[in-house]
N, C-alpha and C positions, 0 to 999 in steps of 0.2 A: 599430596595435593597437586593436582593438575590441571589444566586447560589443553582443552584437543579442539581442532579447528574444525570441521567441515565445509557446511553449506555456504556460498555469499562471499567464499575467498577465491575462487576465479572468476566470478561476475558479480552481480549485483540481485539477482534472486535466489533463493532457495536458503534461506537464513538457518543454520544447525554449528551449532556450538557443544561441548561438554565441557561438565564440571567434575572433578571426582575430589572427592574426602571422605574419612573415616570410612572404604570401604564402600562410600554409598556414591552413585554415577545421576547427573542431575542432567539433563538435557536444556539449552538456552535456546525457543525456540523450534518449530521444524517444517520449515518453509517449503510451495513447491517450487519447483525451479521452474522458470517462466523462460520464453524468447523463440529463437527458432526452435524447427520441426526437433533436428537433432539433441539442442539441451534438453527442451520438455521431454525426450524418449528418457531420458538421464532417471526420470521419477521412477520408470519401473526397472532399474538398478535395485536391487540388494542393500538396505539400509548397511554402512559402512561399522556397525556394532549391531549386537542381535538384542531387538527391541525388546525383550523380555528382561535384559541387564539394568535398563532403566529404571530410578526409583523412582524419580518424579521428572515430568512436564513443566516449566517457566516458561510460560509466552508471554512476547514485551507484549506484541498488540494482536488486531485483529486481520489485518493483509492476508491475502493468501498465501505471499511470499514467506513468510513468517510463520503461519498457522497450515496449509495448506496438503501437511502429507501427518499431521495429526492423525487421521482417519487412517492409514495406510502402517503408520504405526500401530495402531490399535489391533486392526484388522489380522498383522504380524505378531500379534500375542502382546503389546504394552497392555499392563494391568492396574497400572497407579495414577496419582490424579492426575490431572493438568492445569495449574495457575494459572490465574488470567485474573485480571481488575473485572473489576462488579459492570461495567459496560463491556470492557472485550467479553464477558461469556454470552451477554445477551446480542452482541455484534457475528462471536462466533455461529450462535444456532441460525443466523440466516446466512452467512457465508457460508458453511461447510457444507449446509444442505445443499447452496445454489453449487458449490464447486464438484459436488457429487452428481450433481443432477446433468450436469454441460459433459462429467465423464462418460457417463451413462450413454448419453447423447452422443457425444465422439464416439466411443464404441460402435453404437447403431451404424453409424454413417463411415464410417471404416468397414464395418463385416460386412454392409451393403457390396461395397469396392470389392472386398474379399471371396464372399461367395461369388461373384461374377467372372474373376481370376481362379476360382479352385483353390484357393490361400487357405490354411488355416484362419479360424476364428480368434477375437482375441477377447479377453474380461475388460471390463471399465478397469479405471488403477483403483476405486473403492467405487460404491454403493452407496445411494439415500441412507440404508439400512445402517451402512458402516458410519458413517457421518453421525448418525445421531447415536452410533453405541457409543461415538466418540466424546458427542458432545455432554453426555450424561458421565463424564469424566471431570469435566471443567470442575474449579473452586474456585470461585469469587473472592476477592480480597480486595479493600479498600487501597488506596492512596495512603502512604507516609505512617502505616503502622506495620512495625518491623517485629517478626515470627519466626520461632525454628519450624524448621520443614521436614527436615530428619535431625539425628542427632549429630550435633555441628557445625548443621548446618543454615544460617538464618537468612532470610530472605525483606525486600524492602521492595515499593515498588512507591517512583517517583513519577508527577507530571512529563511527559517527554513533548508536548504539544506540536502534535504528529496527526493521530485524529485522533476521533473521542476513543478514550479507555485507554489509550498509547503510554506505555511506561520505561523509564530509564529504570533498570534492575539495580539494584544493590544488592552483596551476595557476601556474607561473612563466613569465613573457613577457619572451622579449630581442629586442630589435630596435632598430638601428640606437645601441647604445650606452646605451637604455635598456631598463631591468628592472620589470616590473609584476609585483603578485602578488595574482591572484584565488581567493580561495575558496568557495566552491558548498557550501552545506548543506547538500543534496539534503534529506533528512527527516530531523529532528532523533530522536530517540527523550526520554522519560521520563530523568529520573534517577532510581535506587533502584529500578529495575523489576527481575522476575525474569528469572533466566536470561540476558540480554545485559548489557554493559556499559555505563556511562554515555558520552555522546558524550566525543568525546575535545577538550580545549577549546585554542584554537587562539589564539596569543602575536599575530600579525601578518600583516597583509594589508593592501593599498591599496584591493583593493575586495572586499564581500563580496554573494552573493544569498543570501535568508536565505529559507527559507519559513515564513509565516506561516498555516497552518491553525486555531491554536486560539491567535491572536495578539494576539486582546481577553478572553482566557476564562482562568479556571483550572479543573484538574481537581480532584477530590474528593481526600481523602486517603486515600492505598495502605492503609492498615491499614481506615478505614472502607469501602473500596469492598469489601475481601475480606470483611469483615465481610455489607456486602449480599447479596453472591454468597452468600454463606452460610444469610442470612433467604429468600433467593427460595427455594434449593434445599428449604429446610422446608415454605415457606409452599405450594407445590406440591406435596410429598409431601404434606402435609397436606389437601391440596382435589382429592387425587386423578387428577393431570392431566399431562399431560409439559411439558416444558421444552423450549423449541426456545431454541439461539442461532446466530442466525445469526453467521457469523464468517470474516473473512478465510482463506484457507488458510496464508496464509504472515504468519505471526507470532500471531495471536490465537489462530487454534484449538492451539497448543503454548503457548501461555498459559495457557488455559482448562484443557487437557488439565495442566499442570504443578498448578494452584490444586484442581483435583479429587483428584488424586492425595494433593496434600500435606495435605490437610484432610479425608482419605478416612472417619476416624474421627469425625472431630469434626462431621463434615455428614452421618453416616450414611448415605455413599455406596453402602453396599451394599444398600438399598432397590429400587436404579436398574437400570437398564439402560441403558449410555449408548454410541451410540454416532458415534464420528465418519463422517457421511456423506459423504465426502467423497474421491474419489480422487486428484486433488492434493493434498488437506491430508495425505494419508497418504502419499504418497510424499515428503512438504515434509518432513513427522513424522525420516522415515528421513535425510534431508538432514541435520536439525538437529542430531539424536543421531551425525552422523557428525565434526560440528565440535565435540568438549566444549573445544577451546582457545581457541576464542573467547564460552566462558562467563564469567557474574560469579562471585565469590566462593561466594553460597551454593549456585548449581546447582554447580557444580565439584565444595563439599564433600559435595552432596546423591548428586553422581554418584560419588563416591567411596565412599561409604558402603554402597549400594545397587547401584553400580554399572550404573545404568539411570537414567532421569530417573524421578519417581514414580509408582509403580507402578496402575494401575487392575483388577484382577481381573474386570471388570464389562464391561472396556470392547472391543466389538466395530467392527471396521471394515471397514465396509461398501460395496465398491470394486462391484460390478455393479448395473446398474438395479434387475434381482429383487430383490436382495439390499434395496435401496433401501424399492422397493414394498412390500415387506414389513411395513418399519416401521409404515405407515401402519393398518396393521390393529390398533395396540396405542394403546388408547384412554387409558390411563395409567401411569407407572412408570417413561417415558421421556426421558432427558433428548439431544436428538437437537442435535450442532453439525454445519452443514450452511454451503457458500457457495450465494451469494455475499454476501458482508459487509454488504451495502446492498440486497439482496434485489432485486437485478435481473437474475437468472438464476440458472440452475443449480437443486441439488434442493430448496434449503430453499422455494424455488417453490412445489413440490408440498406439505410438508409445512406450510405456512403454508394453505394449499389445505383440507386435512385437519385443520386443530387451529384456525385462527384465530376461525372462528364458536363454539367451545367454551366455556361460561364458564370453567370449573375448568382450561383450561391459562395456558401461560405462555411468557412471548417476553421474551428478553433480552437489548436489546438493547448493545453493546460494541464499537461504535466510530463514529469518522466515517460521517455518512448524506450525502451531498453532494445540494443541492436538486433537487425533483422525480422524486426513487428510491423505490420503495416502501417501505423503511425509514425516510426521513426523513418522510413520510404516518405513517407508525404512531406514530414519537416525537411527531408534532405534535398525536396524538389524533384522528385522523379515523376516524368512527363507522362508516362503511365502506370497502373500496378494492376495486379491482377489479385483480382476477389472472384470466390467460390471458381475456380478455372479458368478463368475469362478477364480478357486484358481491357484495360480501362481508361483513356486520353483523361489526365486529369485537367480539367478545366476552370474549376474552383477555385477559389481565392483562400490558398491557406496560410493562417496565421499561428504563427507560435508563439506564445504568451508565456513567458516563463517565470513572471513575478508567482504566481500563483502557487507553485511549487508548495506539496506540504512537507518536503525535507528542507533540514537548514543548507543554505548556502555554504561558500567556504571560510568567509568572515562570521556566520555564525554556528560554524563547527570550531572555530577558531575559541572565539570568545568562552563558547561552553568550556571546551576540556580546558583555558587556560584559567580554569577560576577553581581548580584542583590543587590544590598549595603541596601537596606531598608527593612531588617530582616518581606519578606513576608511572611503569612502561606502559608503552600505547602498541595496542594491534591494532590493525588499521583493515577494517573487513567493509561489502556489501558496496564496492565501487566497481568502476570497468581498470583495467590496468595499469592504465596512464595517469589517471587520477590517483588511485592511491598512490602512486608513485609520489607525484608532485602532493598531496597532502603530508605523505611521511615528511617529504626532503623540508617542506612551512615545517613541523611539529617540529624537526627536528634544530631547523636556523632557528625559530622566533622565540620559543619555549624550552630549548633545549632539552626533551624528554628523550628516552632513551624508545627506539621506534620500531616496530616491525610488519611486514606484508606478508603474515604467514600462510604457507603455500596448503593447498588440503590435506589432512591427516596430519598435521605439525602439532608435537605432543609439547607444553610444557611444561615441565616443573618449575612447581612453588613454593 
């Protein structure tokens, strides 16, 4: 019985893990690796095992980080299922298609560059085509009912309140008259956030991998970060200018979408025009409003009431490029949520394009920027950046908003693992290097678990 490390142990994207027992190889995960030019080349790398060894696919959630070289696997001869909760599969078939389609995409506008140099040509890293042989792989599996997967081997998938469908893995190993029991955090979510539940917290485990994203940091408090969203939303109406946020599609823009709704009155929403640019976000929108059972408390009561999550009268969604382009002509009154989260593609591209030399607009930013993305440049304060070749005086009022975060902070990466009573060892993956550092050195003073920051390809026996 083993753990092998991969993807998410020198940065913070490209989530891949293995499991082995009884003979049989389980894959945690198979994320792409996200950030600068040079990591994302890292995707069309040579899977670090040959994909056809794999017996099965466990994906915690639906991220790209996470899910996003699934296709590329496939494509490479994987022939066995892929695990995922009853919303990550229907979350997947609109991500992996968008994420094949943006490769497709890339390609074109690279071999453009190419043929014009005499360069060789290059392939997308997969195919629409490949995405959906992919996705006709997935198996659905509910929340908190525990199944063998192979022989040996049994599987559990817990609330991780991360976004919808996000699971904390539980994973039971028999072999040879011993029992091990590994749990996988995949991405922790916030406690007390809206709309999902708090991660579900877990009694026992011999070993756990924990991700530490924000594992030296805490976030701001939920009551004062709403508060902010509140002060930008004015302070823009005020200076006559629109609001861009850029924002994940799956989880943040139905955040943002739920915090505008419910404060419709009191933020004088109806000033606005706001709309979500986004055609995943809007098909993700439809996904989320289809699961009200795996809501917390107040959306439940909120959707009971109302019978819809809250309401925006204002609010248009804007699925064709026209439609897109259009925006761009309304110089203030717009509050525009556009992916991608970290502004390294898709439309908010454009719209950053359009609005960022402005003084009187406004940029908001609400989540993870991972190094060398154009949104981590913006929160860092740099006076210009360059988009599509072409340098850009930022003049916009950028905010960074960091309650909003859908990973746990460090106090509630803290609290989760320490309510594991059977003194597991801790691997500590899916941070930048500083941070895991300083979360190992907490785990190790506060909890005294026995700790590690295992480096890639780090094999261990169990």
């Amino acid at each position: 019985m083993q753990i092998e490390f991969y993807g998410a142990t020198s940065g913070v994207t490209g989530s891949c893990h293995i499991i082995r027992a009884n003979g049989a190889t389980v894959l945690l995960d198979c994320g792409l690796i996200q950030g600068r030019r040079e990591e994302v080349e890292k995707n069309r790398r040579p899977f670090p095992f040959s994909p056809d060894s794999i017996s099965a696919v466990v994906l915690s959630h639906g991220h790209i980080d996470h899910s996003g070289r699934i296709p590329l696997l496939v494509k490479q001869g994987y022939q066995g299922p892929v695990y995922a909760q009853n919303a990550t599969v229907d979350l997947c078939d609109i991500l992996l298609q968008d994420s094949a389609y943006l490769h497709e995409k890339d390609a074109q506008y690279e071999n453009k560059w190419r043929e014009r140099k005499n360069k060789p040509l290059i392939e997308p890293l997969y195919t629409v085509e490949d995405a959906r042989q992919a996705i006709d792989k997935l198996v659905g599996l509910r929340y908190r009912e525990k199944q063998e997967i192979l022989p040996g081997i049994h599987l559990r998938y817990q609330d991780a309140g991360h976004i919808l469908g996000s699971c904390i893995v539980e994973v039971w190993l028999q072999e040879d008259g011993l029992e091990r029991k590994i749990v996988f955090s995949g991405d922790l979510g916030q406690y007390d956030t809206p709309i999902l539940n708090d991660p579900v917290e877990i009694q026992e485990a011999d070993h756990v991998i924990i991700e530490s994203t924000y594992g030296n940091r805490l976030h701001r408090d939920r009551q004062a970060t709403i508060d902010e969203i509140g002060q930008i939303v004015r302070d823009a109406a005020h200076q006559r200018g629109n609001l861009l946020i850029p924002a994940f599609s799956i989880g943040r823009s139905q955040e943002i979408l739920y915090y505008l709704g419910k404060y419709y009155k009191e933020w004088e929403m109806d000033r606005w025009q706001v709309f979500l640019d986004s055609p995943m976000a809007i098909r993700a929108s439809k996904v989320y409003w289809e699961y009200p059972h795996l809501y917390d408390e107040e959306a439940t009561k909120l959707r009971r009431q109302i019978n819809e999550m809250p309401h925006l009268r204002n609010l248009k969604l804007t699925q064709s490029p026209k439609e897109s382009m259009a925006i761009n002509r309304i110089k203030s009154g717009a509050i525009i949520i556009s992916a991608s989260g970290m502004c390294t593609g898709g439309r908010i591209i454009h719209h950053l394009k359009h609005n960022i030399s402005r003084s009187g607009a406004h940029v908001m930013i609400v989540g993870y920027q991972a190094y060398g993305t154009l949104g981590r440049r913006l929160v860092e304060g740099e006076s210009t950046v360059r988009i599509h070749g072409e340098e850009y005086p930022v003049k916009a009022k950028i905010h960074t908003v960091g309650g909003l975060s859908a990973h746990a902070d460090a106090d509630d990466l803290m609290r989760w693992v320490g309510h594991i009573n059977s003194k597991p060892q801790v691997h500590v993956v899916h941070g930048e290097s500083a941070t895991k550092e300083d979360f190992r050195n907490r785990l190790r003073s506060e909890l005294g678990y026995q700790v590690t920051v295992p480096e890639p390809g780090y094999r261990l026996d169990l």
